[in-house]
C-alpha positions in Angstrom: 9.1 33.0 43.8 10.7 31.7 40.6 11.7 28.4 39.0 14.8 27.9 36.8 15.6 24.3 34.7 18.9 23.8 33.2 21.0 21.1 31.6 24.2 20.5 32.7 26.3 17.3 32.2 26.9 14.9 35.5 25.8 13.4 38.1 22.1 13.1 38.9 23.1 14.0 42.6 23.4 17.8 41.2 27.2 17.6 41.6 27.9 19.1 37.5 30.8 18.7 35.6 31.4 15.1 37.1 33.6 12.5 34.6 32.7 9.0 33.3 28.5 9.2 32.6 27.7 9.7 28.8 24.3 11.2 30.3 22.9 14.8 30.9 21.7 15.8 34.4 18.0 17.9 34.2 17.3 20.0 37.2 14.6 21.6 38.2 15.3 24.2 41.1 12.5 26.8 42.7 13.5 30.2 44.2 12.2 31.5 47.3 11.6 35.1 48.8 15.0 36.3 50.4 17.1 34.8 47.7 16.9 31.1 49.3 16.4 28.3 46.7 14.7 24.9 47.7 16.8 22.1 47.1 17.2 20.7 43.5 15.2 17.9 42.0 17.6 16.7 39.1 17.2 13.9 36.5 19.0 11.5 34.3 18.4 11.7 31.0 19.1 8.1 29.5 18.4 8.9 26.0 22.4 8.7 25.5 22.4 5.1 27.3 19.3 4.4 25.0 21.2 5.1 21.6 23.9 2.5 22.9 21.9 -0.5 23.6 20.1 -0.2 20.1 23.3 0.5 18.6 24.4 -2.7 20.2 21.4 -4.7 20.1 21.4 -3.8 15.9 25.1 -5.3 16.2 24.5 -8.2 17.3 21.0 -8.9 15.3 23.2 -8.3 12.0 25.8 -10.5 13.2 23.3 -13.5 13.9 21.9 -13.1 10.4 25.4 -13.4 9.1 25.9 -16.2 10.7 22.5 -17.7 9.7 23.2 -16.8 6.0 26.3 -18.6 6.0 24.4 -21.8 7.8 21.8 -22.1 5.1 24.7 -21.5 2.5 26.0 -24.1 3.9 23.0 -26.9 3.5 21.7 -25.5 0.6 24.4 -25.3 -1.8 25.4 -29.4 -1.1 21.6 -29.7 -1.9 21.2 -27.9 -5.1 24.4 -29.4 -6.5 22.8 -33.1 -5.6 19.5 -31.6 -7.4 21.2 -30.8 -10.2 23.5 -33.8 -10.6 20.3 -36.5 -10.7 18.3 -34.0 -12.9 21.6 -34.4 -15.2 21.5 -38.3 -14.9 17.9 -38.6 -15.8 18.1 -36.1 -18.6 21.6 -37.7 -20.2 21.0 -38.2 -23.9 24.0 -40.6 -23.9 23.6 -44.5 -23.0 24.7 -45.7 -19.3 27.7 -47.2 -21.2 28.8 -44.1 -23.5 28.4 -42.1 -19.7 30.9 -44.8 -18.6 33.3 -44.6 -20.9 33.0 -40.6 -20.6 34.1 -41.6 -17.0 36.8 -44.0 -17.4 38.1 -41.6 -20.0 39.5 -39.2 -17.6 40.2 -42.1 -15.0 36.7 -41.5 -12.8 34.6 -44.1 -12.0 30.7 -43.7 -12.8 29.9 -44.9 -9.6 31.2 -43.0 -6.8 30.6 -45.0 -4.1 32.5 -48.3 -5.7 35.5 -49.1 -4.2 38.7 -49.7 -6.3 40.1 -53.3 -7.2 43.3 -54.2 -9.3 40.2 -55.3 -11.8 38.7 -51.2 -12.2 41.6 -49.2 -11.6 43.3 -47.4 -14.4 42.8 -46.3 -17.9 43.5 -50.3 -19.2 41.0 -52.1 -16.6 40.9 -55.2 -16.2 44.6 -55.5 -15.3 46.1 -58.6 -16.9 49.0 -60.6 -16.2 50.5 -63.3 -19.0 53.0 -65.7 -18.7 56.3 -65.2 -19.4 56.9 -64.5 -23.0 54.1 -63.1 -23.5 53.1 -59.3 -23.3 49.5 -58.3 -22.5 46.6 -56.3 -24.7 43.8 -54.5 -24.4 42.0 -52.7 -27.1 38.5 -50.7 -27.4 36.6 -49.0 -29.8 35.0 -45.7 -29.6 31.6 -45.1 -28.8 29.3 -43.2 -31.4 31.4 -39.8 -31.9 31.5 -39.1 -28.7 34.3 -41.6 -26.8 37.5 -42.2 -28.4 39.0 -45.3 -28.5 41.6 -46.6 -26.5 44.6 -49.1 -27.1 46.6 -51.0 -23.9 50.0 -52.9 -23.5 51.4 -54.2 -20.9 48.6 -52.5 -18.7 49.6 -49.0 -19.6 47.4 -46.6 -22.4 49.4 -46.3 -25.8 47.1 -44.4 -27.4 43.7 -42.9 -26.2 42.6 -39.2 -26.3 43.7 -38.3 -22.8 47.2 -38.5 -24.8 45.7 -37.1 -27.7 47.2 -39.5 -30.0 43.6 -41.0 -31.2 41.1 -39.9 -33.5 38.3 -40.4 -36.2 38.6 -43.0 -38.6 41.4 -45.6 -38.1 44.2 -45.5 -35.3 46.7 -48.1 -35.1 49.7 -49.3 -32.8 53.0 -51.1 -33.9 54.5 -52.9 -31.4 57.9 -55.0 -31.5 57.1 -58.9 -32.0 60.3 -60.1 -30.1 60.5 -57.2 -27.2 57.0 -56.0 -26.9 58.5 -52.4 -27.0 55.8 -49.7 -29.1 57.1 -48.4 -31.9 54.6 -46.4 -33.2 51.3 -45.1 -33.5 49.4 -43.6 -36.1 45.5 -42.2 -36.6 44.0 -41.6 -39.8 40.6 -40.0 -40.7 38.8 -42.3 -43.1 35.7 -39.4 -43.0 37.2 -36.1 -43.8 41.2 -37.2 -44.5 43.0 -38.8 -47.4 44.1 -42.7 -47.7 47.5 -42.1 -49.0 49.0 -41.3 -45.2 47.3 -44.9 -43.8 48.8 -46.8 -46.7 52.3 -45.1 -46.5 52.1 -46.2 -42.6 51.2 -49.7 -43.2 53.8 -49.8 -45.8 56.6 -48.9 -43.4 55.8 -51.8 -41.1 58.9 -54.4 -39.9 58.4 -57.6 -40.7 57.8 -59.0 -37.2 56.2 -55.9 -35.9 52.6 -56.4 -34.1 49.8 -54.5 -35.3 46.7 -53.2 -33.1 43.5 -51.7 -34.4 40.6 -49.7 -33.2 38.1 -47.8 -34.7 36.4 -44.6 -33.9 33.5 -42.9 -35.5 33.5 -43.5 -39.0 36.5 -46.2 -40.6 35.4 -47.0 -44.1 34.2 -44.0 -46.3 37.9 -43.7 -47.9 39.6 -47.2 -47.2 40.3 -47.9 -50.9 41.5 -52.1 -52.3 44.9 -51.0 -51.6 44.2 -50.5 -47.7 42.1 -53.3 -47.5 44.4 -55.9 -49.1 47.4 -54.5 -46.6 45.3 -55.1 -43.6 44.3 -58.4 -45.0 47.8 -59.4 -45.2 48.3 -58.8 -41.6 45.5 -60.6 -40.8 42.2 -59.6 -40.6 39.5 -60.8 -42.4 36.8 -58.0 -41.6 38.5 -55.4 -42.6 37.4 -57.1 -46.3 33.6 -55.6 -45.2 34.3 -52.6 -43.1 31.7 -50.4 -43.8 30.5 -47.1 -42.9 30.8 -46.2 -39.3 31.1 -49.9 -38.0 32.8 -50.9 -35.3 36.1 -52.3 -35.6 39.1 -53.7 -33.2 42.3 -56.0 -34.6 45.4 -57.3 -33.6 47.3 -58.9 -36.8 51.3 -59.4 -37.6 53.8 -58.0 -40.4 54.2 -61.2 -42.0 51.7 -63.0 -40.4 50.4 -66.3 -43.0 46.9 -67.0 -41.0 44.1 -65.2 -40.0 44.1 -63.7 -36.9 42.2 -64.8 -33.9 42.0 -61.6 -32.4 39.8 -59.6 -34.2 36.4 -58.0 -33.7 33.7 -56.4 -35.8 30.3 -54.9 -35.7 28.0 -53.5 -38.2 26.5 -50.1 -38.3 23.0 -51.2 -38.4 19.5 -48.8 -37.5 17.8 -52.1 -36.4 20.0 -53.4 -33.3 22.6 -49.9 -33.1 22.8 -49.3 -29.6 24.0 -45.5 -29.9 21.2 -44.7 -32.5 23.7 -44.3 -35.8 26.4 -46.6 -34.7 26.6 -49.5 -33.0 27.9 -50.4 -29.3 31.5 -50.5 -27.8 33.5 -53.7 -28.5 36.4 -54.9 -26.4 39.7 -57.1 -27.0 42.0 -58.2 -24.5 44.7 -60.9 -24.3 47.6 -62.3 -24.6 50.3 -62.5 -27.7 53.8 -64.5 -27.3 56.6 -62.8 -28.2 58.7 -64.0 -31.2 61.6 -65.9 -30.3 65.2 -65.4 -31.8 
């Protein structure tokens, strides 16, 4: 007697060569005397099926972590950026109010969740509306050297640094007395410019003309007599004691014979400054009548 095992691929039932099983068949066949065999004991070998099912168990394990890494993206990025905006608030070396004006700069509000009114939308906030003659205003300084000033007519920015057409040191707005139509604007550096320009501009105002004023930074350092007493004939009376890096808004006349009512000004003092070397913001806002033929 004699024992043979092979490997053939098929079917377990000993049939070989059979079609659609990725498996091998192992058979195990004894001989008897005579030539006779005993019948065949065969057996699947399911390491083949084996390697499938891990292959696709692996599949499916990496695509659940996939999906699991985009989940926790998902939380923890909206969570880190909320982190990092209150660390941000609590750390600002800037004022609440300079942080505001940063805001309504660029036309964002500093509180996201407030609602907009007809009295906080815009660059020129609070929206004003005169009587009929009359053409509306709104001016503000800048804050520290950080926000630039702005000037408003008729509800719509004239000059601010989102059109950057503002600056250091003095900027200024003509207006038309009879029309309210702009005719000009002009910024000067008082800091690290020259006078002559400022004086040639105020020169060149039309009788009639309107004149609006708003400081930024540092106004005074070289405002000579000459620039003084040509502001003073517009109207001002502050402009007489400007000094360095005071705050300073104005809205005076070509031709104008009394001081002017609108007019705003704030020293630069280490005792009650609000932005450590300069003082706070200062507003003006109102009304002026046009000039009748």
């Amino acid at each position: 007697m004699g024992a043979a095992d092979w490997l053939e691929p098929g079917n377990p039932d000993g049939g070989g060569g059979g079609t659609g099983s990725a498996c091998l068949t192992w058979c195990s066949c004894r001989f008897q005397a005579g030539g006779g065999t005993r019948p065949c004991q065969c057996y699947r070998d399911i390491r083949g099926m084996l390697t499938v099912r891990v292959g696709k168990i692996k599949m499916v394990r990496r695509q659940i972590f996939k999906r699991w890494v985009v989940q926790c993206t998902l939380v923890l990025v909206p969570v880190v950026v909320l982190i990092t905006l209150i660390l941000q608030n609590n750390s600002n070396p800037f004022p609440a109010e300079v942080r505001g004006a940063l805001f309504e700069a660029f036309g964002v509000s500093s509180k996201v969740s407030q609602t907009p009114t007809k009295q906080s939308v815009g660059l020129c906030a609070p929206l004003q509306v005169c009587a009929e003659n009359h053409f509306s205003f709104f001016i503000q300084s800048g804050a520290a050297n950080v926000v630039g000033p702005k000037i408003c007519i008729q509800n719509k920015l004239i000059l601010g640094t989102v059109l950057n057409n503002a600056g250091p040191g003095i900027n200024l707005v003509t207006v038309d007395g009879r029309t309210g139509q702009v005719l000009k604007t002009g910024t000067f550096n008082m800091y690290s410019g020259e006078v002559e320009p400022l004086i040639e501009f105020l020169k060149s105002i039309e009788t009639g003309s309107v004149v609006l004023v708003a400081s930024f930074d540092e106004p005074a350092s070289k405002l000579n007599d000459d620039a003084r007493k040509l502001i003073s004939e517009l109207g001002s009376t502050a402009v007489k004691s400007l000094g360095f890096r005071d705050n300073w808004v104005f809205v005076g006349g070509k031709g104008a014979s009394v001081k002017s009512d609108f007019e705003k000004h704030l020293k630069n003092d280490k005792a009650t400054n609000k932005y450590e070397d300069w003082p706070e913001i200062i507003k003006l806002q109102g009304c002026i009548p046009k000039l009748l033929e």
